[in-house]
N, C-alpha and C positions, 0 to 999 in steps of 0.2 A: 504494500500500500504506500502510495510517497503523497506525503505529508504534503500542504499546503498550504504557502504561505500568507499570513496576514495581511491585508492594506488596509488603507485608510478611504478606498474609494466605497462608499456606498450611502445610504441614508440612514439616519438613523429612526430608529425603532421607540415605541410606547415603554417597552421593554429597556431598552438600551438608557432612555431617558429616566423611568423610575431606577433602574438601578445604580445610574449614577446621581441622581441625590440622595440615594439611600448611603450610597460610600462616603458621600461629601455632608451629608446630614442635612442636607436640606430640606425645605418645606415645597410644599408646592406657595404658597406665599411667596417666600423668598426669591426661586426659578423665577415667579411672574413679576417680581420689582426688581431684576435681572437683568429679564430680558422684556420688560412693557408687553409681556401676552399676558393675557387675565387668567385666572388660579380656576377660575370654570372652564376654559379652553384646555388646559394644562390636563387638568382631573377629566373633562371626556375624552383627552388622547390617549391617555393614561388607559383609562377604562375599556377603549374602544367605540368610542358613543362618537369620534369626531376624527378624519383624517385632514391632518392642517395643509397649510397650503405648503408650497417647498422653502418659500422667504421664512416661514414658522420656524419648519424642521431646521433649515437653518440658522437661526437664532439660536433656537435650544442649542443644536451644536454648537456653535461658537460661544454658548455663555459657558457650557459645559467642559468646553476645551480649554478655557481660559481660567478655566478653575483646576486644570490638573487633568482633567480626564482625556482617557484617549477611546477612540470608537472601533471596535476590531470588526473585519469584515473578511469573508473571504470567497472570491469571484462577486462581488456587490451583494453578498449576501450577509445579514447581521448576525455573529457569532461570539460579541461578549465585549468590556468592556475593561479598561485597566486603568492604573493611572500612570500616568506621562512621565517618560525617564527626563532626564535633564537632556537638553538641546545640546546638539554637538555642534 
């Protein structure tokens, strides 16, 4: 079986996003004075009650990234999330 490398290309997930506040201890409050999307957009993505637009996903990404987080993906598919080594 050969193993398959990580990127960073894909979208991120309902999934991908709870579980990076749950690492960083966030609230969904906090994500949403963050990133200025509101704490009931956050909770139906969250939930699955709401697929946000791609400027959304990207928010969360980028509030999330900038906090530590990194988004694992492999062939554009969302498979886990870690937190970000130091930049070389």
């Amino acid at each position: 079986m050969v193993k398959k490398a990580y990127t960073s290309l894909g979208t991120v997930t309902a999934q991908q996003v709870r579980a990076a506040r749950a690492w960083l201890d966030l609230s969904q409050d906090d994500l949403a004075e963050k990133t200025g999307i509101t704490r009931r957009a956050i909770q139906d993505f969250e939930n699955g009650k709401r697929t946000p637009q791609p400027r959304t996903l990207r928010d969360f990404r980028n509030a999330l990234e900038e906090l530590g987080i990194e988004f694992l993906f492999v062939e554009e598919r969302a498979v886990g999330i870690c937190a970000r080594g130091p930049e070389k």
